[in-house]
N, C-alpha and C positions, 0 to 999 in steps of 0.2 A: 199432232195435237196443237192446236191455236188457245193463245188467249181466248178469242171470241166463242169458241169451244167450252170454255169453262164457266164462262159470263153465263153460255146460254144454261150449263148445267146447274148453276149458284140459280137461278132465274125460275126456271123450273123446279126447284126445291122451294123457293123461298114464296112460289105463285101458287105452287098447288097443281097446276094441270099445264100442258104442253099449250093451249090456247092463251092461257093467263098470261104464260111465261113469253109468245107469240107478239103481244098486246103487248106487255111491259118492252118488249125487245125490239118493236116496230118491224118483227118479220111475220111471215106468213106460218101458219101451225105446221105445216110440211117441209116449211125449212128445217122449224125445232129438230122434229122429230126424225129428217135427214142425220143433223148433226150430231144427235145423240145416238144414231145407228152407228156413223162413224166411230166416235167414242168409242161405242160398245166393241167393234168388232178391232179395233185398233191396243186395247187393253185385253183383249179377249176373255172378259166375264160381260156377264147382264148387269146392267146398274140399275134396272126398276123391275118392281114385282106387278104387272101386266095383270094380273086376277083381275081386280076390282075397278069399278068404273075411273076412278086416277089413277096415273102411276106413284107406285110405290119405293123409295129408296128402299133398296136391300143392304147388307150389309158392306159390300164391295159399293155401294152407290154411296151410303155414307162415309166408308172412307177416302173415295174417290175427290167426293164433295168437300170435304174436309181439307184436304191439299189444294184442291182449287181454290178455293178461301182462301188459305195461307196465300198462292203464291197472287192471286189478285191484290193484297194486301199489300203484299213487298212490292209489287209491282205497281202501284198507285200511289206508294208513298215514297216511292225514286224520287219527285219533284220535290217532295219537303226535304228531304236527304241529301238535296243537291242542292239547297236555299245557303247563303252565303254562312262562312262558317259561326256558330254563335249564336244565328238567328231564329230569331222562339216565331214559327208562324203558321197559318195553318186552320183548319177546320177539327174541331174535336169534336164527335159524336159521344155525350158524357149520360151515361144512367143513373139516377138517384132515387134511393126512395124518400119518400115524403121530409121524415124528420131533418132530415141531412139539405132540405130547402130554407126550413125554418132555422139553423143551426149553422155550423161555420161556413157554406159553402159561400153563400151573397159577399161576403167580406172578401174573401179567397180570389174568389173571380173579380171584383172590384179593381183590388190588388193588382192584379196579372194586367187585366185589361187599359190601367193605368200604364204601367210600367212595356207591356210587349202587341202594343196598338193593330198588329198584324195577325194576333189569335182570339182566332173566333168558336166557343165553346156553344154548342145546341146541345141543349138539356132533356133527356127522357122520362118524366118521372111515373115509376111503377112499383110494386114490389118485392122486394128480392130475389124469389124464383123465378118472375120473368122478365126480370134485368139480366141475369145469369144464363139464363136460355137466349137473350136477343145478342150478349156479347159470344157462347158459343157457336151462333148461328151467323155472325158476323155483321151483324146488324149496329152495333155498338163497336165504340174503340175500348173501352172500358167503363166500369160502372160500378157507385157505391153503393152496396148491400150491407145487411147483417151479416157475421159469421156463416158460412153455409154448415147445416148439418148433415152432410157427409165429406169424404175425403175429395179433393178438387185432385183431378187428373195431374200427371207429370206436365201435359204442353198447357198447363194456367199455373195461376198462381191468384192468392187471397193474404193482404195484405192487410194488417189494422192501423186505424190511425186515432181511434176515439174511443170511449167508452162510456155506456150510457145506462145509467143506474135505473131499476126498476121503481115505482112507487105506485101504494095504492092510493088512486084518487078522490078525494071526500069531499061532499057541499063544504064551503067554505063559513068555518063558526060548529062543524062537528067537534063534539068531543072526543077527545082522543083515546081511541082505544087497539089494542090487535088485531091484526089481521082476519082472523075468525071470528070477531067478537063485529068485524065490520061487515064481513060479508053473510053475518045473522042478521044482522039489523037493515041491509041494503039490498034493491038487486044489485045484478052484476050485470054494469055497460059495458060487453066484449067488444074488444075488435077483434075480427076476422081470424076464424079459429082456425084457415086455412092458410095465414100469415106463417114464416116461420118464429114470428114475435108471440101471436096468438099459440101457437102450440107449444112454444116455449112457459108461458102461462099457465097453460092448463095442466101440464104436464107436473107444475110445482104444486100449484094447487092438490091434484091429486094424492102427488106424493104426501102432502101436510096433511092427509084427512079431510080437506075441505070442500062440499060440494054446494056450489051457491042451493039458493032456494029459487031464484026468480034469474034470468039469464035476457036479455035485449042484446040483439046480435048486430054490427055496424061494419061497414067496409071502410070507414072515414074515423081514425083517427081526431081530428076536429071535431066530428059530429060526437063523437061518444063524449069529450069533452064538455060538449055544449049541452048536452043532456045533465051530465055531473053538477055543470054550475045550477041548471034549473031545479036542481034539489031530487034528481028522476034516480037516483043509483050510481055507483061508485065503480072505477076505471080502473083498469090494472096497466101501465102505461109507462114506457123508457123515458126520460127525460133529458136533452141534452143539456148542456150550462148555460147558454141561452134561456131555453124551455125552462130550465128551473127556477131562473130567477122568478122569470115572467108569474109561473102556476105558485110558487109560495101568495103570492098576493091575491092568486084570485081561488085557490084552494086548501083545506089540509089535507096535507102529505104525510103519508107513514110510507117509510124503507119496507119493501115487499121481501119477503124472506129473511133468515138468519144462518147463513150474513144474506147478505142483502143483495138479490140477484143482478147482474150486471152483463147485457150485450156485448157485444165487440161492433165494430161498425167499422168498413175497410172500404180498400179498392179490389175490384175482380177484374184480371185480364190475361190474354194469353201473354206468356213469358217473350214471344217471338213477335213482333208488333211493329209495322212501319213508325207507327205516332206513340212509340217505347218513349220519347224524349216527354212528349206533351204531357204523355199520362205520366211519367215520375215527378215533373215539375208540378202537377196537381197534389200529386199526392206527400212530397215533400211541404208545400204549403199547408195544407190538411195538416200535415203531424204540426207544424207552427205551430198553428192555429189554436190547436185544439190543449198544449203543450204536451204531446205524447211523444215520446223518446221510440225513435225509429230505429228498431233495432234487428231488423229482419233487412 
C-alpha cells in the first residue's frame, strides 16, 4: 500500500465516481480503478458496493477511508512539524458559521496575522452540520459550530469557547411585551428550521405552548433581520456581544425563554491533527476574546 494508493481512494470518495476522482488525479479512469483493485485484494475485503451506477463506500471502505485521511494528514503536515522550533506557520483550512464572522473571529485573526506573518487561515463559511461533515470528511482542519446535538465520536472532540444568548427580535419602538404576547401580535421571521439553531427554536417554542400564526421561512440570518427592521415580523435569533450591542439600537430585544435560552458556540476537530498546534492557538485566542474561562 502507497501513499498514492490512499490519495487516489480519499479522491474517489470525495469525487463521487472513479472518472471524477481520474480528472481530479490527472490519471486515466483504468489507472483508478487498477489501484483500488489492488487495494482491495491486498486488504482482502471489497471497499465499494458495485450495485448502482457509482461506486459505493461500504462499511470496510469507510473505514478503510478514514485511516487514509488520518494518515495523509500526519503525513502532509511532517513539513509544519519540522518548521523551526516555536514557529506559528502554515495554511489553516478554518470553518465558520455566519455568526462567528460578524463576532470575535476578524479581531482574532487580525491579532494572529499581526503577530505570526507566516499563517495563513482560509475561511469556509456554512452551517454547522456541514462544517462538521466537511471536517469529518477531511476537507477542513477544524471548524466553529454550535454545540452539536448528538454525542461527537471518541477520534473528535467539541470544544466551547462563547456563549450566545437567545432573543426575540422586535420592529424597533415595539412595546414591550412576552414572548407569547409577541408572537400573537407578529409573524414569525424563521431561520432555517433545518439549522441546528432553527430547531433548537422550535423545539422551545413548542414546549412553551406557542404556535406562531403566520411563519416567513429565510436561509439568511441578515435577511430575516432585515425584514424585522422593515416592520414585516419578529426573529427568534442568538446574539453575540458584538451583535448585541449593534441590534439594542436598531431593535427591541426581549431574552427568549425563562431563563433565557443560551447556544454554546466551539471549535470541532479531530483529537489527532497535524495543524493540532494552529487550531489550539485559534481557539485559545477565541476563549481571550470572547472572556470565556477554558476549562476543558
Amino acid at each position: 500500500m502507497s501513499l498514492r494508493n490512499l490519495r487516489i481512494l480519499s479522491a474517489v470518495a470525495s469525487k463521487g465516481s472513479f472518472a471524477a476522482a481520474a480528472e481530479h488525479l490527472g490519471l486515466t479512469q483504468s489507472a483508478i480503478s487498477l489501484q483500488i483493485k489492488k487495494m482491495e485484494e491486498e486488504f482482502g475485503v471489497s471497499l465499494f458496493e458495485r450495485t448502482g451506477r457509482s461506486p459505493r463506500l461500504n462499511a470496510s471502505g469507510r473505514l478503510a477511508l478514514e485511516r487514509a485521511r488520518e494518515i495523509l494528514a500526519l503525513y502532509d503536515g511532517i513539513r509544519d512539524e519540522l518548521s523551526p522550533q516555536g514557529s506559528i506557520r502554515g495554511v489553516l483550512t478554518l470553518g465558520v458559521v455566519p455568526t462567528v464572522i460578524t463576532g470575535p473571529l476578524p479581531p482574532v485573526l487580525g491579532r494572529l496575522r499581526r503577530q505570526y506573518g507566516e499563517l495563513h487561515v482560509r475561511l469556509q463559511c456554512s452551517l454547522s452540520a456541514e462544517l462538521v461533515r466537511q471536517v469529518d470528511d477531511g476537507n477542513l482542519d477544524a471548524a466553529l459550530t454550535t454545540e452539536p446535538p448528538f454525542a461527537v465520536s471518541p477520534l473528535y472532540e467539541w470544544r466551547a469557547y462563547d456563549g450566545e444568548p437567545f432573543f426575540v427580535v422586535a420592529p424597533k419602538g415595539t412595546e414591550r411585551a412576552g414572548t407569547e404576547a409577541l408572537f400573537n401580535r407578529f409573524p414569525f421571521v424563521r431561520f432555517d428550521k433545518t439549522a441546528w439553531a432553527g430547531a433548537l427554536v422550535d423545539g422551545h417554542l413548542l414546549a412553551s405552548g406557542i404556535h406562531p400564526q403566520e411563519v416567513i421561512e429565510l436561509d439568511s440570518l441578515e435577511a430575516a433581520l432585515s425584514l424585522v427592521g422593515q416592520g414585516l415580523g419578529i426573529a427568534v435569533v442568538p446574539l453575540n456581544k458584538r451583535r448585541l450591542t449593534d441590534a439594542r439600537k436598531q431593535f427591541t430585544l426581549t431574552p427568549f425563554g425563562s431563563p433565557q435560552v443560551i447556544r454554546r458556540v466551539g471549535m470541532y476537530r479531530k483529537r489527532l491533527h497535524p495543524r493540532h498546534a494552529l487550531t489550539e492557538l485559534i481557539f485559545d485566542e477565541l476563549c481571550r476574546e470572547c472572556g470565556y474561562m477554558n476549562n476543558t
